[in-house]
C-alpha positions as CSV (number, residue, x, y, z in Angstrom):
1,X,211.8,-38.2,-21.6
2,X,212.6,-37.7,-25.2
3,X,212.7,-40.1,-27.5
4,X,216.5,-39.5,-29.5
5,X,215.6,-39.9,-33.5
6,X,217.9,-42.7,-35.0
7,X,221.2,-41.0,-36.4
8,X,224.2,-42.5,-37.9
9,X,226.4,-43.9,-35.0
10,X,229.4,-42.1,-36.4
11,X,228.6,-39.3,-38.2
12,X,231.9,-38.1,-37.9
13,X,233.8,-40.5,-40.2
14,X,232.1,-38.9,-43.5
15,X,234.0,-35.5,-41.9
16,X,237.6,-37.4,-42.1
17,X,240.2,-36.4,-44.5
18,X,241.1,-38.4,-47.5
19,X,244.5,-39.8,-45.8
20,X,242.5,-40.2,-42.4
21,X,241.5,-43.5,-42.2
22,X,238.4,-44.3,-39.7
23,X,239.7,-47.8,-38.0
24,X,243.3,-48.5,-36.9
25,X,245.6,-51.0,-38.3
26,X,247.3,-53.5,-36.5
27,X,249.6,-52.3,-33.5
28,X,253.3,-51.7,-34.9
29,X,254.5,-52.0,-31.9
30,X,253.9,-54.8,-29.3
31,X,254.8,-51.8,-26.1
32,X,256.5,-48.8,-25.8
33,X,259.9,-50.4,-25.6
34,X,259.5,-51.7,-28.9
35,X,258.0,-48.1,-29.9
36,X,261.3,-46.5,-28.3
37,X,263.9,-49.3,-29.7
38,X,262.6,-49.1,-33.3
39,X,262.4,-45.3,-33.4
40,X,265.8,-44.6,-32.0
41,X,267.5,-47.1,-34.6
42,X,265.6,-45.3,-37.2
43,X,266.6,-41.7,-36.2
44,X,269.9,-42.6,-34.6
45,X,272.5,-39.5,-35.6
46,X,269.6,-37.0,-35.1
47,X,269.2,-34.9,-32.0
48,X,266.0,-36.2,-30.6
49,X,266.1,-33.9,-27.2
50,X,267.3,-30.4,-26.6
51,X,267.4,-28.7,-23.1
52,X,267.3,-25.0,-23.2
53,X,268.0,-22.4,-20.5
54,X,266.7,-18.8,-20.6
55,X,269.8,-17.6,-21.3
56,X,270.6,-19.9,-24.2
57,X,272.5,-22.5,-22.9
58,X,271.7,-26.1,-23.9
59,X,271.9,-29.7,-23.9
60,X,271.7,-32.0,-26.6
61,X,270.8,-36.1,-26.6
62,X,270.2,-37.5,-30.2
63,X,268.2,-40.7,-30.6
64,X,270.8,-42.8,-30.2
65,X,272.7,-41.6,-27.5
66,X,268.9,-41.3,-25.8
67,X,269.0,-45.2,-26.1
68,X,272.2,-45.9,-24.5
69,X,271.3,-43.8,-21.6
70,X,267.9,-45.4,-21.0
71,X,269.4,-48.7,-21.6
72,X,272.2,-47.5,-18.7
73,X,269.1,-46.5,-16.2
74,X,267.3,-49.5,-17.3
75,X,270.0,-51.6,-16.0
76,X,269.9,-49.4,-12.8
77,X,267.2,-50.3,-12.1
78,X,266.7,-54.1,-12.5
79,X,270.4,-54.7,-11.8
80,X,271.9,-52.3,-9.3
81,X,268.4,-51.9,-6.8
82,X,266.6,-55.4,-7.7
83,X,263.4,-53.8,-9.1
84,X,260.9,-56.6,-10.5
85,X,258.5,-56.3,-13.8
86,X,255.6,-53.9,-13.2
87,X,257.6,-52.0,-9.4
88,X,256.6,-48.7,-10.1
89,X,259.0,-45.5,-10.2
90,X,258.1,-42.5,-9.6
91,X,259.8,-39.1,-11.7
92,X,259.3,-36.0,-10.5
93,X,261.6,-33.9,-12.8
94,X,260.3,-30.6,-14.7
95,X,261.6,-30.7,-18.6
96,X,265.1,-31.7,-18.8
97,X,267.4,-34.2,-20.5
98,X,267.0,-36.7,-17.6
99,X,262.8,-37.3,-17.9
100,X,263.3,-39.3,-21.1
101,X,265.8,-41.1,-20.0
102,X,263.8,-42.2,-17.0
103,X,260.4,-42.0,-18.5
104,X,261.4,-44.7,-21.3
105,X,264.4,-46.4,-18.8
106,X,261.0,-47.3,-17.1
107,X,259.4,-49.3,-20.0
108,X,262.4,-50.9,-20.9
109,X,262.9,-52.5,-17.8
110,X,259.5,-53.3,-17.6
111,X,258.3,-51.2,-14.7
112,X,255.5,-48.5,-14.5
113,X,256.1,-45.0,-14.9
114,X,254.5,-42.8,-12.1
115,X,254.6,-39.0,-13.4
116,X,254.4,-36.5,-10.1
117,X,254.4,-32.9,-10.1
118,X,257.5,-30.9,-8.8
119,X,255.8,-28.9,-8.0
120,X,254.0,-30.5,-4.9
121,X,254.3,-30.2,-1.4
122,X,255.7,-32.8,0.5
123,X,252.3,-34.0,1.5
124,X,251.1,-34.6,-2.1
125,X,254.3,-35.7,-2.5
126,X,253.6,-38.1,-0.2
127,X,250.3,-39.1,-1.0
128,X,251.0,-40.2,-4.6
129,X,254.2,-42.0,-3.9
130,X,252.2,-43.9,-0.7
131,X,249.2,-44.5,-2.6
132,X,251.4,-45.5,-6.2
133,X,253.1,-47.7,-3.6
134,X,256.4,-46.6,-5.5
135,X,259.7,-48.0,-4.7
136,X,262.2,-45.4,-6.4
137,X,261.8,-41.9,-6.5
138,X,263.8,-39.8,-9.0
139,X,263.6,-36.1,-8.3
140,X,265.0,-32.8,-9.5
141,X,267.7,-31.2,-6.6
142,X,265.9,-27.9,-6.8
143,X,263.3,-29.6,-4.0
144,X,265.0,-32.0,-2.2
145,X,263.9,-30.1,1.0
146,X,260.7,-31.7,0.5
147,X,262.0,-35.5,1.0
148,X,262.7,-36.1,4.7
149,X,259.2,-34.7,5.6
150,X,257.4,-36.9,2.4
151,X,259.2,-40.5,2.0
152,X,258.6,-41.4,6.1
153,X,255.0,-42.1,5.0
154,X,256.0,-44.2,1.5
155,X,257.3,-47.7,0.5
156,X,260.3,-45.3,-1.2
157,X,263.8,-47.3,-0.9
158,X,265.8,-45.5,-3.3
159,X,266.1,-41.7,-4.3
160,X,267.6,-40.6,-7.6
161,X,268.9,-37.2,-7.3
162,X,269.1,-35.1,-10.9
163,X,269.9,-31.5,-11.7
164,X,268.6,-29.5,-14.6
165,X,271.7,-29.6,-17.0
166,X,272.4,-32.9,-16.1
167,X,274.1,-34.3,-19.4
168,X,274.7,-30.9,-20.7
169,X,278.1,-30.2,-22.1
170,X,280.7,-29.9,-19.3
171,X,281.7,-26.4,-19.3
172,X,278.0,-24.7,-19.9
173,X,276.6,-27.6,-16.9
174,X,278.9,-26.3,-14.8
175,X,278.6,-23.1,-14.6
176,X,274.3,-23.5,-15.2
177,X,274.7,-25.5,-11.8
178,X,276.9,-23.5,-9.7
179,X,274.6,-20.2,-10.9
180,X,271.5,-21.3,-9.5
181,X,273.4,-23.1,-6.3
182,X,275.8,-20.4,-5.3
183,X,274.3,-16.9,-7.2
184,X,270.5,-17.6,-7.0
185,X,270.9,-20.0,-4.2
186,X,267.9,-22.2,-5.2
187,X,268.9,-25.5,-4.7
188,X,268.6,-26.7,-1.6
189,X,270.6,-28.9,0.6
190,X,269.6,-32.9,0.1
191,X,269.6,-34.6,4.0
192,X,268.7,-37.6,2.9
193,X,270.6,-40.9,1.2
194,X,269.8,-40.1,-2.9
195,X,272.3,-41.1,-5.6
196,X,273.5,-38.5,-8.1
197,X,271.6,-39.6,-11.6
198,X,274.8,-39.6,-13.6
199,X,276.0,-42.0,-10.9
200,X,272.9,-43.8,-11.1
201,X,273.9,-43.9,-15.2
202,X,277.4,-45.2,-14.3
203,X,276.1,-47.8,-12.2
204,X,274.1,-49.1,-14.8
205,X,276.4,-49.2,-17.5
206,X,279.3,-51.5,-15.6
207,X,276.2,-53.6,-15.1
208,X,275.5,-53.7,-18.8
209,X,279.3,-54.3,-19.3
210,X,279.1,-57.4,-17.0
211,X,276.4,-58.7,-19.0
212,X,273.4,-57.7,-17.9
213,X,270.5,-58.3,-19.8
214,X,268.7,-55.6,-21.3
215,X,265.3,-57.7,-22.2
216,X,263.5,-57.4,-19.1
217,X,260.4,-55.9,-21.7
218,X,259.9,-59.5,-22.9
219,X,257.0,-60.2,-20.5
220,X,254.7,-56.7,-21.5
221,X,252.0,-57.2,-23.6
222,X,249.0,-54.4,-24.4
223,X,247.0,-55.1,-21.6
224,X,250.1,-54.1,-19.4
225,X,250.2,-50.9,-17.1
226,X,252.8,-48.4,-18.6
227,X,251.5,-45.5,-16.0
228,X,250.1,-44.5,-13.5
229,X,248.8,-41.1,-14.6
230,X,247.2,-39.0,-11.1
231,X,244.1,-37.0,-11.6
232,X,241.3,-36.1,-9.8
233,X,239.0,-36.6,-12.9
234,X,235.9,-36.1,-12.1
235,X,235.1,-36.8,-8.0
236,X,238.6,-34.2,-7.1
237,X,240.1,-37.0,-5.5
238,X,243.3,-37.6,-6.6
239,X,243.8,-41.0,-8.0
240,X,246.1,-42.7,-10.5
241,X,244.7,-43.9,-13.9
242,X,246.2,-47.2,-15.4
243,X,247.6,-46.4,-18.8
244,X,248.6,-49.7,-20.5
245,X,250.7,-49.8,-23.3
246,X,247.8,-50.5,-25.6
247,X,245.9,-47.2,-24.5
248,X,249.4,-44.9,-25.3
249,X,250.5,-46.7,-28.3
250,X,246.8,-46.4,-29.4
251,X,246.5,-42.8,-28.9
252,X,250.1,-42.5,-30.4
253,X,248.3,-43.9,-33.4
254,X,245.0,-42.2,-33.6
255,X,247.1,-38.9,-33.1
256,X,249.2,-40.2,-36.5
257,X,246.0,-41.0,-38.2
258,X,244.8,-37.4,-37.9
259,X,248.0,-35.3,-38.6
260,X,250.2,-37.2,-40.3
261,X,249.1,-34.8,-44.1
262,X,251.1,-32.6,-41.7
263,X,254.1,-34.3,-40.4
264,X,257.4,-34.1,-42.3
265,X,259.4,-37.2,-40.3
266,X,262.3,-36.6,-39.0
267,X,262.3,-33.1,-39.5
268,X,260.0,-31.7,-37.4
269,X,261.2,-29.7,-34.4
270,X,258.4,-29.0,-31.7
271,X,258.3,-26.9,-28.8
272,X,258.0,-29.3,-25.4
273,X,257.2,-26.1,-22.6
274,X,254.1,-27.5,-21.6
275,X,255.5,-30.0,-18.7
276,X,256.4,-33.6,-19.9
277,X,254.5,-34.9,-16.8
278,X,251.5,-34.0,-17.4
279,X,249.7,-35.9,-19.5
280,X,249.1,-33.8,-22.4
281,X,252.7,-33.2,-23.4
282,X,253.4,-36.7,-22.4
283,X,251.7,-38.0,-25.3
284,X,252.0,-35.6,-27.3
285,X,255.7,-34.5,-27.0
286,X,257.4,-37.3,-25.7
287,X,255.3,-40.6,-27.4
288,X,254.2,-39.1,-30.7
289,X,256.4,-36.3,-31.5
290,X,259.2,-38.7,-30.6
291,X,257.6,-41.0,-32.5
292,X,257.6,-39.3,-35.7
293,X,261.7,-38.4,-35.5
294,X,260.7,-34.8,-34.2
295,X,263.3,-32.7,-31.8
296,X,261.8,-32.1,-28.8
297,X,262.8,-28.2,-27.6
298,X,262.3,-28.6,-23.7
299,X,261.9,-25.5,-21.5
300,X,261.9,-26.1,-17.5
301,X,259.5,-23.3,-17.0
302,X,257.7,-21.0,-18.9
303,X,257.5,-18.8,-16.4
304,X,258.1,-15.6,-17.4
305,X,257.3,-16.3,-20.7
306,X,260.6,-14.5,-22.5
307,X,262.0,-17.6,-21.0
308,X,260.8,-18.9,-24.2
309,X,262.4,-16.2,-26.5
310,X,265.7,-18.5,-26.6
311,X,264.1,-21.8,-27.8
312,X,262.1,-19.7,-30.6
313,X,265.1,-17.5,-31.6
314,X,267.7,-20.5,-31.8
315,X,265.5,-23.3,-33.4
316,X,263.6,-24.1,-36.2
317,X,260.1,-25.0,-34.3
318,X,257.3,-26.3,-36.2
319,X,254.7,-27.1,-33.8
320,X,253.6,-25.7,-30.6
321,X,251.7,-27.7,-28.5
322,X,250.0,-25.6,-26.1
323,X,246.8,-24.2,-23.8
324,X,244.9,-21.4,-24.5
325,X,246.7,-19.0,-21.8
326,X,250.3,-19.7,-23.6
327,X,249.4,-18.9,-26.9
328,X,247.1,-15.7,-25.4
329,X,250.5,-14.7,-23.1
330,X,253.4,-15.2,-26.6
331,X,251.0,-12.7,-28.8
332,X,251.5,-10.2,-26.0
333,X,255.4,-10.4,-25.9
334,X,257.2,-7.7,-28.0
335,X,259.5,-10.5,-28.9
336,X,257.7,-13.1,-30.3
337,X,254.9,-10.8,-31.8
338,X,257.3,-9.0,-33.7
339,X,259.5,-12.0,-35.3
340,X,256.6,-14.9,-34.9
341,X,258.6,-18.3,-35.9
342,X,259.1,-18.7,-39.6
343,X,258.6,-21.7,-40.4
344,X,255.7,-23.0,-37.6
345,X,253.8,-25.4,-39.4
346,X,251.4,-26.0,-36.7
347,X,250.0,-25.2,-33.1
348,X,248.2,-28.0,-31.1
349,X,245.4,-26.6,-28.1
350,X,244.4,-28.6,-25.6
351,X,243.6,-28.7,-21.9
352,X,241.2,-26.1,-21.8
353,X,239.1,-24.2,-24.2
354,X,240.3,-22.3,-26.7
355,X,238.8,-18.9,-26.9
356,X,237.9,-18.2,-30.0
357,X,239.2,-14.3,-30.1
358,X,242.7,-16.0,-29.3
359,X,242.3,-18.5,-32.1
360,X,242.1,-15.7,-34.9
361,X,244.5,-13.6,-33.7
362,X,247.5,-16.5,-33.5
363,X,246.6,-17.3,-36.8
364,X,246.5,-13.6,-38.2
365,X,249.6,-13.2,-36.4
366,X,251.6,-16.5,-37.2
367,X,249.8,-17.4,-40.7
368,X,249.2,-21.1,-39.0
369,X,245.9,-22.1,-37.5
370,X,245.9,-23.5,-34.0
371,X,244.2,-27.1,-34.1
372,X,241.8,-27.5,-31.1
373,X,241.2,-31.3,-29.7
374,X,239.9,-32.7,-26.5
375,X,240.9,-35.1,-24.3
376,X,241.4,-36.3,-20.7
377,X,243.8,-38.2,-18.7
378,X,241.4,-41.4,-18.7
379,X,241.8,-41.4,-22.2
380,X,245.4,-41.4,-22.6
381,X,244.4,-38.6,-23.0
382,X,243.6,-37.2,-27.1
383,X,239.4,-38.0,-27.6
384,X,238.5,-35.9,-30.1
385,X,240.9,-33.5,-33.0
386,X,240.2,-30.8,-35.4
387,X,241.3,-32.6,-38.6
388,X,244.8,-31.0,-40.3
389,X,243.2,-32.3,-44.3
390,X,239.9,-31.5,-43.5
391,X,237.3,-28.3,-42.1
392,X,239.0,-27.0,-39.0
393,X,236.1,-25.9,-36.7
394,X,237.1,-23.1,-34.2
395,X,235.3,-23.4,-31.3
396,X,234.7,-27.1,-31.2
397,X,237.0,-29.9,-30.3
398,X,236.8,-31.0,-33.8
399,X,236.0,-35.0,-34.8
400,X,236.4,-38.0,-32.9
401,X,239.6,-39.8,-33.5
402,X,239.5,-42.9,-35.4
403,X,238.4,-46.3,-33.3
404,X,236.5,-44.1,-30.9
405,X,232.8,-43.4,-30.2
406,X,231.3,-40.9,-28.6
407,X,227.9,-40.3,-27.4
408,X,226.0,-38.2,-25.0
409,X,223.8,-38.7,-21.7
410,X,221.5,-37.3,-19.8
411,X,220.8,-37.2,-15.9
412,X,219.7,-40.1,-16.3
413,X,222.3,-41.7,-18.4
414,X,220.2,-42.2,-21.6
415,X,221.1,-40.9,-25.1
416,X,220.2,-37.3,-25.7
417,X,217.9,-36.2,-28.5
418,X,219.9,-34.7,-31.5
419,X,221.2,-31.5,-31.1
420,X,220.7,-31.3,-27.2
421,X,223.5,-31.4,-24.9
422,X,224.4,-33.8,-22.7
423,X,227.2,-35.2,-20.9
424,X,229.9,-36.9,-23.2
425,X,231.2,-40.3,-23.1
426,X,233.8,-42.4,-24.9
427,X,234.6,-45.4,-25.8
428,X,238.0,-46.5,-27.6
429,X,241.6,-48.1,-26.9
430,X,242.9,-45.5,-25.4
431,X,240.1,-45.9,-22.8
432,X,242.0,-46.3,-19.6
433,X,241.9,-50.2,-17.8
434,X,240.7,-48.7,-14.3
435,X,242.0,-46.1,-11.3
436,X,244.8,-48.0,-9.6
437,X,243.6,-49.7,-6.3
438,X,239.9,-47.8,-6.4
439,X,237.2,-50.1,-7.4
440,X,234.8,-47.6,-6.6
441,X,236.0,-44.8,-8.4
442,X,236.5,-47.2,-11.6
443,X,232.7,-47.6,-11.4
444,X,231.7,-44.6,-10.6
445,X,233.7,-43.5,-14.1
446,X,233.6,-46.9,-16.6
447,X,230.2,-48.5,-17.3
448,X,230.1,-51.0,-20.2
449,X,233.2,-50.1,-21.6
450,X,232.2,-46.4,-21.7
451,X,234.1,-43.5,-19.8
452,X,231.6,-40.4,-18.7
453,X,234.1,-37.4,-19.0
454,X,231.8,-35.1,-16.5
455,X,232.0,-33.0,-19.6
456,X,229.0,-31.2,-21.2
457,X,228.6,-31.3,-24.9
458,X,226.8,-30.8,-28.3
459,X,226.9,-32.4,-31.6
460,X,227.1,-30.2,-34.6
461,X,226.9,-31.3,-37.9
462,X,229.2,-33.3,-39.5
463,X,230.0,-35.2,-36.4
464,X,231.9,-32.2,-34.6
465,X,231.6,-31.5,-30.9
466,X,231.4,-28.2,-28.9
467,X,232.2,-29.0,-24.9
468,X,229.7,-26.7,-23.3
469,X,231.3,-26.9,-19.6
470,X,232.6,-29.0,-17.0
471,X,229.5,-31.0,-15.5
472,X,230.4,-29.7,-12.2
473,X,231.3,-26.0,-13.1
474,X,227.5,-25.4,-14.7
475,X,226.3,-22.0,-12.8
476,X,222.1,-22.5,-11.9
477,X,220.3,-19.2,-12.2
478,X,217.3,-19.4,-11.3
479,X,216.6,-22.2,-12.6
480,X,218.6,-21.7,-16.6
481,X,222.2,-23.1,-17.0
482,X,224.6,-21.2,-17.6
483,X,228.3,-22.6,-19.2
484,X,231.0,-20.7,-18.1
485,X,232.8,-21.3,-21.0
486,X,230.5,-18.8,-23.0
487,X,230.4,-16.3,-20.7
488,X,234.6,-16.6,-20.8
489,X,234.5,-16.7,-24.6
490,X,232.6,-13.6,-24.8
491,X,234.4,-11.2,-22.4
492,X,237.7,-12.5,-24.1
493,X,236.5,-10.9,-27.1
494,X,237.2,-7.6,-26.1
495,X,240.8,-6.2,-26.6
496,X,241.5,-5.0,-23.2
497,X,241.4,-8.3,-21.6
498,X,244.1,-10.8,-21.1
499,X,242.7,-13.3,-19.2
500,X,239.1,-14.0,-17.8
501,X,237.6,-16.5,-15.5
502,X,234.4,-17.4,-14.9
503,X,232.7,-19.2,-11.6
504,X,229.3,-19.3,-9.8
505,X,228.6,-18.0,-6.5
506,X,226.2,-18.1,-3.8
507,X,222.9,-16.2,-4.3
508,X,219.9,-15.5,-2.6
509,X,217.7,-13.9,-5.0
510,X,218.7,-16.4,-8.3
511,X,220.3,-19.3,-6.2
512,X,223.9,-18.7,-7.7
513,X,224.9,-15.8,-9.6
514,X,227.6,-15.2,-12.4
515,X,230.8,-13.8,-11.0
516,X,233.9,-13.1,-13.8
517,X,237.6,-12.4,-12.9
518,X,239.5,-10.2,-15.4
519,X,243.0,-9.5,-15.9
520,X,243.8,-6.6,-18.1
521,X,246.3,-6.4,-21.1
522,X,248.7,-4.3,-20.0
523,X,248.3,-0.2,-20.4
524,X,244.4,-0.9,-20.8
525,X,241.6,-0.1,-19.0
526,X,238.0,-1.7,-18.5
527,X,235.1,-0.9,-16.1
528,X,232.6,-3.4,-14.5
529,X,230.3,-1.8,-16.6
530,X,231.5,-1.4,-19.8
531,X,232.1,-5.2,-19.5
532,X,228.4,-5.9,-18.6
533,X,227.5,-3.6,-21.8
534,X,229.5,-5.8,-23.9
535,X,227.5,-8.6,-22.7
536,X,224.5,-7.6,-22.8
537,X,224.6,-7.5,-26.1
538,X,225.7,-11.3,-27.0
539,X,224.4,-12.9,-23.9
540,X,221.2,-13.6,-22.3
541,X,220.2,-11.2,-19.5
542,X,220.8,-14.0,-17.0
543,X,224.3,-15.1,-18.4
544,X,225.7,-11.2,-17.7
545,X,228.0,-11.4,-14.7
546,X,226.7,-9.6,-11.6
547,X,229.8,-9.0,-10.2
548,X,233.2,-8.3,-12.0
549,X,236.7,-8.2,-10.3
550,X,239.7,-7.2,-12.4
551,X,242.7,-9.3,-10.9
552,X,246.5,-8.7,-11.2
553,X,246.4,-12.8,-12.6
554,X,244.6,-15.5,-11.9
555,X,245.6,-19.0,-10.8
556,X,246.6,-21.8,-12.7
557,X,247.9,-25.4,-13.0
558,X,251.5,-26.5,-14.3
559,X,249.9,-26.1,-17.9
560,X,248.6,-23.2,-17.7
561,X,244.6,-24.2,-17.1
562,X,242.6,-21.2,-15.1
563,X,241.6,-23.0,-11.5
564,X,238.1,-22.3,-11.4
565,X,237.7,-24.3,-8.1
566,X,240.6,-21.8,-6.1
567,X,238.5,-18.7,-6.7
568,X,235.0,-20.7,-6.1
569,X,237.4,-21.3,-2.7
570,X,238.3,-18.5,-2.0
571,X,234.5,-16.8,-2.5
572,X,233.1,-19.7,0.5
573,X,236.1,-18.6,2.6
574,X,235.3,-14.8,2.2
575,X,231.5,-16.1,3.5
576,X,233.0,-17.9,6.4
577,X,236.0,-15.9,7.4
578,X,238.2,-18.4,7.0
579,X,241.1,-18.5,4.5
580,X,241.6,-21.0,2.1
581,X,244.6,-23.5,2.0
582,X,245.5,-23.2,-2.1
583,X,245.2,-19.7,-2.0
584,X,245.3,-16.6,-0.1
585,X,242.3,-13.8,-0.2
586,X,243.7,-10.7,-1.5
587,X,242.8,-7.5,-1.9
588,X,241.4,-7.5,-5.8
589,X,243.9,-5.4,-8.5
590,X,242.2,-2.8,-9.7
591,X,238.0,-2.9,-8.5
592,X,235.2,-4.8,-7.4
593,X,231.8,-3.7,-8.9
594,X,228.5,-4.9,-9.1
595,X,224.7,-4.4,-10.8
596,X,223.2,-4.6,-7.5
């Protein structure tokens, strides 16, 4: 084994901008009720939420107004259905005016926030709410078919039912309502006992007029669970992490730390279309971005992306947080790539590499630099941040944030030598307590205070980090390691792609062999081959994919993050015969080749 020379334990610091400082001061805020009561009394008259619609209509809630409410649901539940401290909820809404409502209605009463997809079937429905052990459900009307099949198996007692311009003015709700129930007939009929959300409001507000009390936050300290946050990290099974209100508010912090040189408060107004649920825009949009007096734009879906053309043509957005297939997909819309927002101050990537081809063209395009970080849901989830005052790095994940360290293992879990990769763990506040109810998985994931990511990583100088690969997506031929990531990175580069994917598959010459999935901008065209002479030319001989299959799209998660794992599925189910659950075998777009 190799002996790792000594090196400075945080080499990163000296890399720091002068207004970045390396530790954290004291918490300013004991939880996030405290976070939410101060910043709303701060901000009051300004509009701290907008809902927009594809076709322009929109909601407003300004900060105050946003604290009523949440004081209203609060009430709801502690009041009206009896919930105790730390009863979890569970809010399955896409981005609309309700989720922060209920998402901070949760922390003031003292409960814990469970996020859930909408997205899901009724049995992931079901297994999150049975294995959350959540008591109330609150869930957008556009799947409310999914409920009498999913709450049988749960401890659910109470459903919240919301619509998507709920607390939108009257006139524009109403017709937004009865055009997707009666014209696109998407909203399904709800058989089971729910109560309306602005009923649910109303409820709580006589109780708050009878006196109810509105401290039921007095009892949380830092160590207290805020969220459970599902994942299926790094084992795929889907488990909940325990965010406390120390990890968010200290991630809220670090996050301050880095791009505050950046941040004009209370004036900022940032684009929320990655989904408030996840854990990325939850911290991001909805703690720190609220934090700092921004507006919050909220689309429901992205999908198409001129949904989008609204929000940027009717407000004044500064930042864009966002993955690397949304910023990829706006620079090939006619709209946006013609009239790119004035006065963007900033674009935030996360959630999956950033290719680097994309990177230079946004900012050629927009005049603003997209600032690439790293982080995971164990982690609240921001690790590591390209710093805004200081040498943004494209390609890396930039600097760890301040009051974390990193380091990197090998197989065996010792350091690495300098400059060698090696799987990256953490160490900070923002360090989750644990997986909820899994002792096992907690260990399998937290060893002395330090979280292994499963993610594979290098040191550059100055204390920046390049992620490699997922641990478990590394491709073996014959024997050399291959990183999908670089293979992705270079095939990006050309112009004719959109989109590429890279996975491993079954072998029997070189054990597994380098398969890439392309989707083609549109009006191009690309051969197998031409992208193999491309690559040969930047890539090792046994990093050039064997076989190359140019796709119509690929598949991805609510944020937009290519699903390696659903084509490595679909390959073994090819092999077998079978067809796989997430995904059905289809006949490819346009070819499959190979180099024999």
């Amino acid at each position: 084994m190799t002996t790792p020379a000594p090196v400075d334990e945080r080499p990163w610091i000296a890399s720091y901008g002068p207004q970045t400082s390396p530790k954290l001061a004291e918490p300013a805020y004991p939880h996030l009720a405290a976070l939410f009561d101060q910043v709303c009394a701060r901000y009051a008259a300004a509009p701290a939420f907008t809902a927009v619609l594809p076709n322009g209509m929109f909601g407003n809630l300004s900060f105050s107004r946003l604290h009523e409410l949440a004081e209203q649901f609060a009430a709801y539940l502690r009041e009206e259905l009896g919930l105790q401290a730390g009863d979890r909820v569970a809010v399955q809404l896409p981005n609309s005016l309700a989720y922060p409502i209920c998402a901070f209605a949760v922390f003031k009463a003292g409960c814990v926030l469970v996020n859930v997809n909408p997205l899901y079937t009724a049995s992931e429905m079901a297994h999150q709410l049975r294995d959350s052990g959540a008591k109330v459900l609150v869930i957008v009307d556009l799947f409310a078919d999914k409920l009498p099949e999913a709450l049988p198996q749960t401890d659910v007692g109470h459903v919240v039912l919301a619509r998507i311009p709920d607390l939108f003015p009257a006139l524009p709700g109403f017709i937004a309502h009865n055009v997707m129930k009666y014209w696109n007939r998407i909203i399904p009929q709800c058989t089971v006992e729910a109560t309306m959300f602005r009923e649910a409001l109303a409820k709580g507000a006589a109780r708050r007029v009878s006196g109810a009390s509105n401290e039921y936050a007095a009892a949380i300290g830092p160590d207290t669970i805020a969220a459970l946050q599902y994942t299926g990290g790094t084992t795929g099974v889907s488990k909940g992490a325990m965010l406390t209100h120390g990890n968010l508010l200290a991630n809220v912090a670090q996050l301050e730390q880095m791009v505050r040189p950046q941040i004009d408060y209370g004036k900022e107004c940032t684009l929320a279309v990655l989904p408030l649920y996840h854990i990325f825009a939850f911290t991001v949009n909805l703690l720190f971005f609220f934090a700092v007096g921004s507006r919050n734009i909220l689309v429901a879906s992205p999908r198409p992306l001129s949904n989008l053309q609204r929000a940027f043509e009717n407000y004044p957005i500064t930042w864009v947080p966002g993955v690397n297939t949304l910023f990829n997909g706006l620079m090939n819309e006619e709209w946006f790539a013609d009239y790119p927002p004035p006065r963007l101050r900033g674009a935030v990537a996360g959630g999956t590499a950033l290719h680097e081809a994309v990177a230079r063209r946004w900012e050629k395009l927009t005049g603003v630099p997209i600032i690439e970080g790293y982080g995971l849901t164990e982690s609240a989830p921001v690790v590591s941040f390209n710093p805004i005052d200081g040498e943004n790095r494209i390609g890396t994940i930039g600097i760890p944030v301040p009051d974390t360290d990193v380091k990197l293992l090998d197989m065996e879990g010792n350091p690495v030598a300098p400059g060698e990769a090696g799987e990256l763990a953490v160490r900070g506040p923002q360090v989750m307590s644990g997986y909820w109810q899994r002792p096992d998985e907690t260990a399998r994931v937290l060893r002395d205070g330090w979280l292994l990511t499963g993610d594979i990583a290098l040191m550059e100088a100055g204390g920046y980090f390049r992620i490699v690969d997922r641990k478990k997506d590394l491709i073996l031929v014959s024997g050399f390691n291959v990183y999908p990531n670089e293979v992705e990175d270079c095939i990006a580069k050309l112009e004719q792609v959109l989109e590429v994917a890279v996975i491993g598959v079954p072998d029997q010459r070189s054990g597994e062999a380098v398969q890439a999935y392309i989707v083609l901008n549109p009006g191009h065209e690309l051969s197998g081959e031409q992208v193999r002479e491309h690559c040969r030319k930047h890539l090792a001989a046994y990093k050039v994919p064997r076989q190359i299959e140019m796709r119509a799209e690929l598949p991805k998660s609510p944020v937009g993050k290519v699903l390696r794992r659903v084509l490595r599925d679909e390959i073994l189910a090819r092999a077998s015969g079978a067809v796989p659950l997430e995904m059905p075998v289809a006949k490819p777009a346009v070819e499959e080749v190979g180099n024999g």
